[in-house]
TORLUM-492095 format. One record per atom (N, C-alpha, C): residue number from 1; residue in one letter; atom name; x, y, z. Coordinates in nm, 2 decimals. Example, Ala and Ser with C-alpha at 12.3 -4.5 7.8 and 13.67 -1.06 7.14 Angstrom:
# TORLUM-492095
1:a:N:1.32:-0.57:0.78 $
1:a:CA:1.23:-0.45:0.78 $
1:a:C:1.32:-0.33:0.78 $
2:s:N:1.28:-0.22:0.71 $
2:s:CA:1.37:-0.11:0.71 $
2:s:C:1.29:0.00:0.79 $
This chain:
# TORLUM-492095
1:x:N:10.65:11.68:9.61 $
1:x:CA:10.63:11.55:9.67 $
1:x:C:10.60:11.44:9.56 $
2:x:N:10.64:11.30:9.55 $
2:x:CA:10.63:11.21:9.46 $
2:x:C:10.55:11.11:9.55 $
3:x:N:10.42:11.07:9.44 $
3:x:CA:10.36:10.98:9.48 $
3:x:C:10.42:10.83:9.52 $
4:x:N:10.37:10.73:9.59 $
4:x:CA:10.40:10.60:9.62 $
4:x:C:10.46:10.56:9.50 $
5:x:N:10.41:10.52:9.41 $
5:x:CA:10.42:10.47:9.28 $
5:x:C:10.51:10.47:9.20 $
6:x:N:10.59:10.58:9.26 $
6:x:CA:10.77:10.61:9.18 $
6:x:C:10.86:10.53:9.31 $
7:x:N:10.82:10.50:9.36 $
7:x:CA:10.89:10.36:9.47 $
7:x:C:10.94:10.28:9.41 $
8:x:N:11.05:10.23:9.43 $
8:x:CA:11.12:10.09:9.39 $
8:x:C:11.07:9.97:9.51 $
9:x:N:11.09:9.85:9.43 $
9:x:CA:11.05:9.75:9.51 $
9:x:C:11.18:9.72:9.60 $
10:x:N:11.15:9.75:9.76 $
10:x:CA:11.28:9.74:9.82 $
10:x:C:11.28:9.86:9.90 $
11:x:N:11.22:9.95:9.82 $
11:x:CA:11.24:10.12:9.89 $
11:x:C:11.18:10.15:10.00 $
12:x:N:11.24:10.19:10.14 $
12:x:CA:11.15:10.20:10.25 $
12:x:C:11.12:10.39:10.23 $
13:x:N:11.01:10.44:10.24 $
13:x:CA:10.97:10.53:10.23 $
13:x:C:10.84:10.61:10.35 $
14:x:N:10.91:10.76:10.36 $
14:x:CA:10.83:10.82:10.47 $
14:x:C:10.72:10.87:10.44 $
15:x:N:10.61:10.85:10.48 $
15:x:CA:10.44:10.94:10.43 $
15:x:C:10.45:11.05:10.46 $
16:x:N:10.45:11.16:10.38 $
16:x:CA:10.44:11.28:10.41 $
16:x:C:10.32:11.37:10.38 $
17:x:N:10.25:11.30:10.31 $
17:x:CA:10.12:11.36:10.30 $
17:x:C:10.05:11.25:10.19 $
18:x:N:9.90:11.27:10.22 $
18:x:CA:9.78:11.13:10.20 $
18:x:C:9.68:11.24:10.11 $
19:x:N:9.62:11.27:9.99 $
19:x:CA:9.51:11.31:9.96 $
19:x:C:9.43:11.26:9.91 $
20:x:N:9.31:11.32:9.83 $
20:x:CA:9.17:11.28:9.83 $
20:x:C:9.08:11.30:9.96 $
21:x:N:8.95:11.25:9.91 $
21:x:CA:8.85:11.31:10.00 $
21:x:C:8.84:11.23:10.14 $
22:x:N:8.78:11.30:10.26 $
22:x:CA:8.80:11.25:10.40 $
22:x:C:8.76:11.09:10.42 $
23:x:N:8.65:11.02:10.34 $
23:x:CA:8.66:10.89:10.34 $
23:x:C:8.76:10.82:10.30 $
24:x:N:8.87:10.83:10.23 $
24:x:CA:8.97:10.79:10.15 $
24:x:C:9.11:10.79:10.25 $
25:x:N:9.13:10.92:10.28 $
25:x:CA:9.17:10.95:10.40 $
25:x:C:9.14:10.83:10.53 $
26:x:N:9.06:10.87:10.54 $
26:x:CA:9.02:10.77:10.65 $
26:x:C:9.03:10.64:10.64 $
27:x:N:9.01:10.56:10.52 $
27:x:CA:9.00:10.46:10.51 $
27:x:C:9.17:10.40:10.50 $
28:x:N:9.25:10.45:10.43 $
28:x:CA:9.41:10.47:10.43 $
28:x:C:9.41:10.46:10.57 $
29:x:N:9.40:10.53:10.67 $
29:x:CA:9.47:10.56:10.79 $
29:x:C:9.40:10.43:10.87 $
30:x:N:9.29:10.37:10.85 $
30:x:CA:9.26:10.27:10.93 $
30:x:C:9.34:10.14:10.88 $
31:x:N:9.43:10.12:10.76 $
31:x:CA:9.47:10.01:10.68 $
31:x:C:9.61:10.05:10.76 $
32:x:N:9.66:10.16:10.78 $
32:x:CA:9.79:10.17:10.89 $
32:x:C:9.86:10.28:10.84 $
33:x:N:9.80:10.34:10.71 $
33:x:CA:9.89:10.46:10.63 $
33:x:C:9.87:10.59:10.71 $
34:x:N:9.98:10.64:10.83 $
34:x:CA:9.94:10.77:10.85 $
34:x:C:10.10:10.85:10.83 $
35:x:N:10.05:10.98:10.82 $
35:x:CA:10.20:11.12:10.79 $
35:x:C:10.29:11.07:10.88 $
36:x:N:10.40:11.07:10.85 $
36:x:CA:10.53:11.06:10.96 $
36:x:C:10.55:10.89:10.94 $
37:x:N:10.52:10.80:10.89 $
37:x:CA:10.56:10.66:10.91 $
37:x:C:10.59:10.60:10.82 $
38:x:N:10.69:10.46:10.84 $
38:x:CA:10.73:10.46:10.71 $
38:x:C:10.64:10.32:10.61 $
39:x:N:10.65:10.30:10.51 $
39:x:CA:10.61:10.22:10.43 $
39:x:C:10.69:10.16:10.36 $
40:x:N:10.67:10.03:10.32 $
40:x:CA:10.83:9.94:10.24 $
40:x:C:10.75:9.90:10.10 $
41:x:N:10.79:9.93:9.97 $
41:x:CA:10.76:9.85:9.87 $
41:x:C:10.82:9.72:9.86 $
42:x:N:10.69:9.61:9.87 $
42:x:CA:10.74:9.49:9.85 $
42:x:C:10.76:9.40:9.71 $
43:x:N:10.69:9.47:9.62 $
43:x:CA:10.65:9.42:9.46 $
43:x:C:10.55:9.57:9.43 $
44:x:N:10.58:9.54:9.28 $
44:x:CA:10.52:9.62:9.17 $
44:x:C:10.46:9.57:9.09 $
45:x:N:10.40:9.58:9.04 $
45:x:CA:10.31:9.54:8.89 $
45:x:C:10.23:9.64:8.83 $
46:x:N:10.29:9.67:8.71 $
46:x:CA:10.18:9.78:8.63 $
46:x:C:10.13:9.88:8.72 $
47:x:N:10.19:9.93:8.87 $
47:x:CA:10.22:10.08:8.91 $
47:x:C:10.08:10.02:9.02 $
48:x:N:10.06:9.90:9.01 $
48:x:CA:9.98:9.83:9.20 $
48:x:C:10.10:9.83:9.24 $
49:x:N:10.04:9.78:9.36 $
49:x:CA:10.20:9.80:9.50 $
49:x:C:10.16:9.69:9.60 $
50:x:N:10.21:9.66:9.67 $
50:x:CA:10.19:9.56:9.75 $
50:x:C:10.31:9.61:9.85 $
51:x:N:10.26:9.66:9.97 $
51:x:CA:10.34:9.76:10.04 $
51:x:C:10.32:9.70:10.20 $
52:x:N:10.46:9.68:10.28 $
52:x:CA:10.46:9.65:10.43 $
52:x:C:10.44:9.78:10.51 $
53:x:N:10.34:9.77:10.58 $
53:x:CA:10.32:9.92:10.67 $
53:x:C:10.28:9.85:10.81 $
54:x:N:10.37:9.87:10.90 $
54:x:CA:10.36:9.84:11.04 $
54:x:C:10.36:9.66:11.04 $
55:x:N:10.30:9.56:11.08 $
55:x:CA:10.33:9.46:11.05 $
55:x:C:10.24:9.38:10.96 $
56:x:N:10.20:9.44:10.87 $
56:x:CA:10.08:9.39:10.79 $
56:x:C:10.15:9.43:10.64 $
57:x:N:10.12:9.32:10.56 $
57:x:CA:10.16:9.35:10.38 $
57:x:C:9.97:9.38:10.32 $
58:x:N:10.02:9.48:10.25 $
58:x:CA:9.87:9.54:10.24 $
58:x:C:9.87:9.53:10.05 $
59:x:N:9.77:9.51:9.96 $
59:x:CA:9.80:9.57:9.84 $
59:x:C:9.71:9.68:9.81 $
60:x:N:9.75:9.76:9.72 $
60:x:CA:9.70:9.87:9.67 $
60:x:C:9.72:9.94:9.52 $
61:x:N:9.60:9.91:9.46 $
61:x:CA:9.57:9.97:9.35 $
61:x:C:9.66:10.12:9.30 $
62:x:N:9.69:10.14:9.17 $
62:x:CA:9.76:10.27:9.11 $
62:x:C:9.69:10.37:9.17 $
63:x:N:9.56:10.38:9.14 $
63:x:CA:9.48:10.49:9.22 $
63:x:C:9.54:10.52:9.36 $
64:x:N:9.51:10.45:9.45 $
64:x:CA:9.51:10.47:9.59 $
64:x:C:9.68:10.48:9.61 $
65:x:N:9.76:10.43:9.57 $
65:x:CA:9.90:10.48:9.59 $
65:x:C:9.91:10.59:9.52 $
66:x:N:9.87:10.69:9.41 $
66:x:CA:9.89:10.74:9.39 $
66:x:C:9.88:10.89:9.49 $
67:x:N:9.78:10.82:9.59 $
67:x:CA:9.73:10.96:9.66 $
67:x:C:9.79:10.98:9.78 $
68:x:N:9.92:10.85:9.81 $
68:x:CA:10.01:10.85:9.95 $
68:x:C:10.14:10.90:9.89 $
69:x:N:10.21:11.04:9.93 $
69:x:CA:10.31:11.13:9.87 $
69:x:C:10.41:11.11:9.98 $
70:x:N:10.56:11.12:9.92 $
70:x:CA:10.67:11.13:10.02 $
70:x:C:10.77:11.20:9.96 $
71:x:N:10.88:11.20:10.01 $
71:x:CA:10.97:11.28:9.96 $
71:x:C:11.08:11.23:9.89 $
């Protein structure tokens, strides 16, 4: 599985798996990131992301992308 982060800006991408601990988890899944759906890279910078998930542009830190994996 390859993290968020190896995304191109443009790339629509499926969540196949979210880790880290159940708060993290959770907090991802209330922001719209859950398994099976997809996610669009909108921009990149220095491996942040700023990503469209359902109808909301969300941004997110290297960390936290790092822990949403697809294929």
């Amino acid at each position: 599985m390859i993290p968020l982060t190896a995304a191109k800006a443009g790339e629509t991408v499926t969540i196949k798996k979210i880790t880290g601990r159940d708060e993290l988890r959770r907090h991802l899944a209330e922001m719209g990131f859950v398994v099976d759906d997809d996610v669009t890279v909108v921009n990149e910078m220095a491996g942040n992301l700023i990503v469209q998930v359902k109808d909301s542009r969300v941004a997110l830190n290297k960390d936290m992308a790092n822990r949403i994996l697809f294929n």
